[in-house]
Each structure stands twice: as structure tokens, then as C-alpha cells.
MIMI-593093 format. One record per residue: residue in three letters; x, y, z of N, C-alpha, C in turn. Coordinates in steps of 0.2 Angstrom, whole numbers, always signed. Each point is the difference from the previous one (the first is absolute). Layout:
N
SITE   r   n_X   n_Y   n_Z  ca_X  ca_Y  ca_Z   c_X   c_Y   c_Z
SITE ala     X     Y     Z     X     Y     Z     X     Y     Z
...
This chain:
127
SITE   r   n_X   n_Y   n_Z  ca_X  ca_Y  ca_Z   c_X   c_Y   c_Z
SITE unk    +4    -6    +0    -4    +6    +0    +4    +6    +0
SITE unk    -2    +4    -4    +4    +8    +1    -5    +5    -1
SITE unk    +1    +7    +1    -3    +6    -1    +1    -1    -7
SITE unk    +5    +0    -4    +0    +3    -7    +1    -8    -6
SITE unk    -3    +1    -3    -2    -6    -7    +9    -4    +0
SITE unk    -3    -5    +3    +5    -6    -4    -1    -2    -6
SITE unk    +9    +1    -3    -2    -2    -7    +6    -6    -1
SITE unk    -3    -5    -3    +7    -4    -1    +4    +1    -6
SITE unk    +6    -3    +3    +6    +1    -6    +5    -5    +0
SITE unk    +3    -3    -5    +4    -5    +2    +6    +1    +4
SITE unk    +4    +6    +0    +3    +2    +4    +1    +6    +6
SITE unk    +2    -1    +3    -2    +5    +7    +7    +6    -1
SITE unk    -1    +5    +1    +2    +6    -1    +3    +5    +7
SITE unk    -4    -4    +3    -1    +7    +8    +0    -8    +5
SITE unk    +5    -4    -1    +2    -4    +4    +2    +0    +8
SITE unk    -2    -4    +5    -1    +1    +6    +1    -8    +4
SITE unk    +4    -2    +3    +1    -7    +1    -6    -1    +5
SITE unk    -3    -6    -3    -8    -2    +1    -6    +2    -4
SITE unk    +0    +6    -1    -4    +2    -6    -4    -6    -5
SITE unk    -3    -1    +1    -4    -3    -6    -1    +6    -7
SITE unk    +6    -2    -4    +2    +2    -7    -8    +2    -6
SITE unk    +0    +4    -1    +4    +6    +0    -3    +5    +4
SITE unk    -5    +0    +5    -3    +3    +3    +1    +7    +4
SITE unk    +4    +3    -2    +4    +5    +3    -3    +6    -8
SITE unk    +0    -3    -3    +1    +4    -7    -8    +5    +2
SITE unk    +1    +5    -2    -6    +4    +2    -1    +4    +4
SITE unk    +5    -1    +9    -2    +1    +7    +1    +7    -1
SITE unk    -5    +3    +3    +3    +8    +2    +2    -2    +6
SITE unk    +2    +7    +4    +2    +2    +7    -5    -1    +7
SITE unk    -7    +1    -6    -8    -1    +5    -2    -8    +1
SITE unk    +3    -4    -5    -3    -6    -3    +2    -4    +9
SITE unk    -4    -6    -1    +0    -5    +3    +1    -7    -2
SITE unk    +4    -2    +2    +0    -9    -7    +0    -5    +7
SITE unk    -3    -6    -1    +0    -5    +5    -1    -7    -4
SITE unk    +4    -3    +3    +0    -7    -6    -1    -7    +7
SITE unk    -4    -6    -2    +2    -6    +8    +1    -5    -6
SITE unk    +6    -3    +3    +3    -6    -6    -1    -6    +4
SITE unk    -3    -5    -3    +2    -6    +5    +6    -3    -4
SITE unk    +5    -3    +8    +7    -5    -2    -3    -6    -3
SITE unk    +2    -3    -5    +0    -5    -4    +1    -5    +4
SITE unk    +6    +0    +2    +6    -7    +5    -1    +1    +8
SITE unk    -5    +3    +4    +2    +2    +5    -4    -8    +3
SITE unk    +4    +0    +8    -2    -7    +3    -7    +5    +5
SITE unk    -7    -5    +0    -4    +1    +3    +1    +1    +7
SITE unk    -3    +5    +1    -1    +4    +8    -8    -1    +3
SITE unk    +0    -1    +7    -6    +4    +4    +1    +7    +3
SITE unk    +6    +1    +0    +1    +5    +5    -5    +5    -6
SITE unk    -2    +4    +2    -3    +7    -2    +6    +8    +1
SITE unk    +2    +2    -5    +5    +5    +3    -5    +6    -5
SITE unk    +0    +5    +3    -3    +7    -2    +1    +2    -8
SITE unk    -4    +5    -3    +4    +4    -6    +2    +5    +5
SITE unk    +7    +1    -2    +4    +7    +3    +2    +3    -5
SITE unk    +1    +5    +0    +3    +6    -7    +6    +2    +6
SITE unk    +5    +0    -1    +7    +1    +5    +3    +3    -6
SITE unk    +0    +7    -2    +5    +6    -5    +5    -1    +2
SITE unk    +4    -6    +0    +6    -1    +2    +8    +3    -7
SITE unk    -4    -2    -3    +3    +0    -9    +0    +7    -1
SITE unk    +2    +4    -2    -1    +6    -5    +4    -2    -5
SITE unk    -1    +6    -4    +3    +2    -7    +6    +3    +1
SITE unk    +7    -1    +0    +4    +6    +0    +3    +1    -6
SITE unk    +2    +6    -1    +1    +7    -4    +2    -5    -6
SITE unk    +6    -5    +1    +4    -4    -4    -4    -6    -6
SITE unk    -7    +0    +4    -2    -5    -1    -3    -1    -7
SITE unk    +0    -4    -5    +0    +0    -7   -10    -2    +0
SITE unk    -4    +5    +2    -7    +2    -2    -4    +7    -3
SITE unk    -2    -3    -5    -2    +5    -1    -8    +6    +3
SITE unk    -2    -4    +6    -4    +0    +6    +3    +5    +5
SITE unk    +8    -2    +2    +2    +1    +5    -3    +8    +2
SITE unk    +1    +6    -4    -2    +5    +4    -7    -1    +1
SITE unk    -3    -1    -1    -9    -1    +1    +0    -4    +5
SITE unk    +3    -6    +0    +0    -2    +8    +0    +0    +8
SITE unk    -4    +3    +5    +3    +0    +6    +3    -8    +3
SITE unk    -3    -4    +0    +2    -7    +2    -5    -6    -4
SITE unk    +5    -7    +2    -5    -6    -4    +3    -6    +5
SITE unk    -3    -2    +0    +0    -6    +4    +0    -6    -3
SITE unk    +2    -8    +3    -1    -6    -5    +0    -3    +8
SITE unk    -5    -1    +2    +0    -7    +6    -5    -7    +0
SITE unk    +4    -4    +3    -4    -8    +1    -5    +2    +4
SITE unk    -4    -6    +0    -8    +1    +4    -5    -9    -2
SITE unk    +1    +0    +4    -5   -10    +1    -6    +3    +1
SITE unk    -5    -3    -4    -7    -1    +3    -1    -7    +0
SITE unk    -6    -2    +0    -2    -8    +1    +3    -3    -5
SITE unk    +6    -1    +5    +4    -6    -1    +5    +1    -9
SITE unk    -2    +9    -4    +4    +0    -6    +7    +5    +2
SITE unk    +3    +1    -3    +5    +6    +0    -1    +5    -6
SITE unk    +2    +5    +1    -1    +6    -3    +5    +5    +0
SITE unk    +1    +5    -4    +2    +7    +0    -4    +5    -1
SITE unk    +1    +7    +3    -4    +5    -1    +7    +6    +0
SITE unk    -3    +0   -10    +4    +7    +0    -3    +6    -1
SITE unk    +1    +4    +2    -3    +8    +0    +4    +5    -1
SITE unk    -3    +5    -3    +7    +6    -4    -5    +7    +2
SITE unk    +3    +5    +4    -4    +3    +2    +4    +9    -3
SITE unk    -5    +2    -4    +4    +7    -1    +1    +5    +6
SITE unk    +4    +5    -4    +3    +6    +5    -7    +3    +3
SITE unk    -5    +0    -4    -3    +8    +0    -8    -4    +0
SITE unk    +1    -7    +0   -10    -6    +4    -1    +5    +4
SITE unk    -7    +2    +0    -4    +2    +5    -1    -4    +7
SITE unk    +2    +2    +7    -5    -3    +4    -5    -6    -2
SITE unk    -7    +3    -2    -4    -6    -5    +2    -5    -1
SITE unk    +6    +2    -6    +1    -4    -5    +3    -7    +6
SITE unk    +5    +4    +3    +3    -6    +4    -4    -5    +6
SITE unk    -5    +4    +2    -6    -2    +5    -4    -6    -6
SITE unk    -1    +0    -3    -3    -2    -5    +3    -8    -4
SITE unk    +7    +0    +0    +4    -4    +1    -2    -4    +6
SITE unk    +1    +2    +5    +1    -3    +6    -7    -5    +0
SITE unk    -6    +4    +0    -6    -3    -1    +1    -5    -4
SITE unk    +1    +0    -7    +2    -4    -4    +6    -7    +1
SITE unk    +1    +1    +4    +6    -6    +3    -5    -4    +7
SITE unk    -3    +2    +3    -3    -1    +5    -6    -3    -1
SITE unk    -1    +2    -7    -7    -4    -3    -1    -7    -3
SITE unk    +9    -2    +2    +1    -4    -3    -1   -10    +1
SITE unk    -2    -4    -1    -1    -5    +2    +1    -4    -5
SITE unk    +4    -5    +3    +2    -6    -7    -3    -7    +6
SITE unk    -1    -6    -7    -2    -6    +1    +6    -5    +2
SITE unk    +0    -5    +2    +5    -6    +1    -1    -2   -10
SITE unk    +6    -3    -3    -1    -3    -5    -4    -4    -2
SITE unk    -3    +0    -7    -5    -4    -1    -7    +0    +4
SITE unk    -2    +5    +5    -7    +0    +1    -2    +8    -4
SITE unk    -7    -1    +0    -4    +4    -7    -3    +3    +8
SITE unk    -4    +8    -2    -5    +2    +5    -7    -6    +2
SITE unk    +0    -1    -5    -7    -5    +3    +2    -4    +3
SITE unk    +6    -5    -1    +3    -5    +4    -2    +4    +9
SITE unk    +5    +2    -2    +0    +5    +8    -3    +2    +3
SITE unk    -7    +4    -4    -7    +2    +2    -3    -8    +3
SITE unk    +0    -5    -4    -4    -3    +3    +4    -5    +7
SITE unk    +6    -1    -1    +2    -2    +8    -1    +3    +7
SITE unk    -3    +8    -2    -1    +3    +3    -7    +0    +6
């Protein structure tokens, strides 16, 4: 999900380790980009561990993007739900509104995944 039109391209331009390619192409300063990957290889969990956004990463000055100044911070961390693993990357511009960020949050929080192989109805009806 972002604020501004993804568009695909074969290659990525505005490269950012994690990034799902090429989705940087476009961002303004205001934009919001947010990507949840699931790990293909990862060995099954029960533990439950939170979505965190930790802006531990920045962009510095040197760094070969074409994003970089429009960027305040972006984040790439792990996170288990029932029992899958995950990634949550988010690219947050300089100049997001309050909102915009509030809005984010809401939208991570809203978030609920299934154990593998079960469908809503499956789960609705053991319910």
C-alpha cells in the first residue's frame, strides 16, 4: 500500500535494501509506502511477536537512492503471527502529515493474518 500510484517496472531505480522493487519510483517527501512480505523458508512459530516500525535504518547522504532526500526514515522488521513469519517494510517521507502517519499505524493494527491453509469460513465456523 502507498499514498501515491504504484507502478511496475522491471527494474528498480530508487533502490532501498528490502524494498520490494521498484516501489520507491514515484515517492514524494509526503508519500507513505508500506509493503508485509511473507518468508518463504521460515521454520514455524507459535510465539506471536508484534508489528514494530523501529526507524532504526536511515538513508545517509552517501547512500545510492534516488528517494534518499524525500525520506525521513524506513524500516524492514520480522514479526510472527499464527504460527507464519513476516516482514514489514515502511518508507515514511520527510514532510507525512501527522494523519498520514496516524493512519499508517491504524493500518498495521488492523491487521490480522490466518495460520496456513485455513480459509475465513474454515475459522468462522470452528468458531
Amino acid at each position: 500500500m502507498a499514498t501515491y500510484r504504484l507502478r511496475y517496472e522491471r527494474r528498480a531505480r530508487c533502490y532501498v535494501g528490502g524494498c520490494p522493487t521498484p516501489s520507491l519510483h514515484g515517492f514524494r517527501s509526503t508519500d507513505i509506502l508500506l509493503s508485509i512480505q511473507e518468508r518463504a523458508h521460515a521454520k514455524a512459530t507459535t510465539e506471536n511477536v508484534a508489528i514494530e516500525l523501529r526507524p532504526r535504518q536511515t538513508l545517509r547522504p552517501g547512500f545510492n537512492s534516488c528517494a534518499r532526500r524525500r525520506v525521513a526514515w524506513y524500516a524492514f522488521n520480522a514479526f510472527t503471527q499464527a504460527g507464519r513469519s513476516f516482514y514489514v517494510f515502511a518508507v515514511v517521507g520527510k514532510r507525512a502529515t501527522a494523519a498520514t502517519r496516524r493512519e499508517l499505524r491504524r493500518l498495521l493494527d488492523s491487521l490480522h493474518f490466518r495460520p496456513r491453509g485455513t480459509t475465513a469460513r474454515s475459522t468462522d465456523a470452528a468458531e
